[in-house]
Phi, psi and omega in degrees: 000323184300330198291308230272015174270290194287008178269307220275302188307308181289327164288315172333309206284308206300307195289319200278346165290317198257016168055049184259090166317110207295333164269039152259315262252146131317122160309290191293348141260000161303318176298287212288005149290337175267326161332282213289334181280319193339311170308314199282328226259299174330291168304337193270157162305178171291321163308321203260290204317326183303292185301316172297322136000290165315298181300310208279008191272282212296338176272358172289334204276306206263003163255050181302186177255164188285184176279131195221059178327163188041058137271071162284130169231137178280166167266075142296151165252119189291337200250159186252161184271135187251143199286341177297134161279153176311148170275103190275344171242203178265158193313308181306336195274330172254006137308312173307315180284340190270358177268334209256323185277000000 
């Protein structure tokens, strides 16, 4: 819950710096941005990390997603109960009975 806050807070942070709507954003490419930033934010002095900070909020911003009306999904179940009876035996023995009939 904790990751999926600071994924939700930073596409915040992303859209409202670069005015960027924040539910265009991608989760899953905000996650795999901050992967690939961490080693440099680790590594950097406090000076150098604030900028890089920066950079990665612009590149979370500029990969929205395109708009994708009506997407809406129902709650439904795709599979249906099939007119076939259970396989009650082992497979080989009712290949043999469909041979035989």
């Amino acid at each position: 819950m904790l990751a999926y806050n600071l994924l939700r807070s930073l596409m915040w942070s992303a859209g409202t710096t670069y005015t960027t709507p924040p539910n265009r954003l991608s989760l899953q490419g905000t996650r795999h941005h901050l992967i690939n930033f961490i080693p440099k934010l680790l590594a950097a002095t406090s000076q150098k990390r604030h900028q890089i900070y920066r950079t990665l909020l612009k590149v979370i911003a500029h990969k929205a997603v395109p708009d994708r009306p009506a997407r809406n999904e129902p709650r439904v179940r795709k599979r249906r109960p099939k007119a076939y009876p259970l396989m009650t035996k082992p497979r080989h023995e009712l290949r043999k009975q469909l041979q035989t009939a």
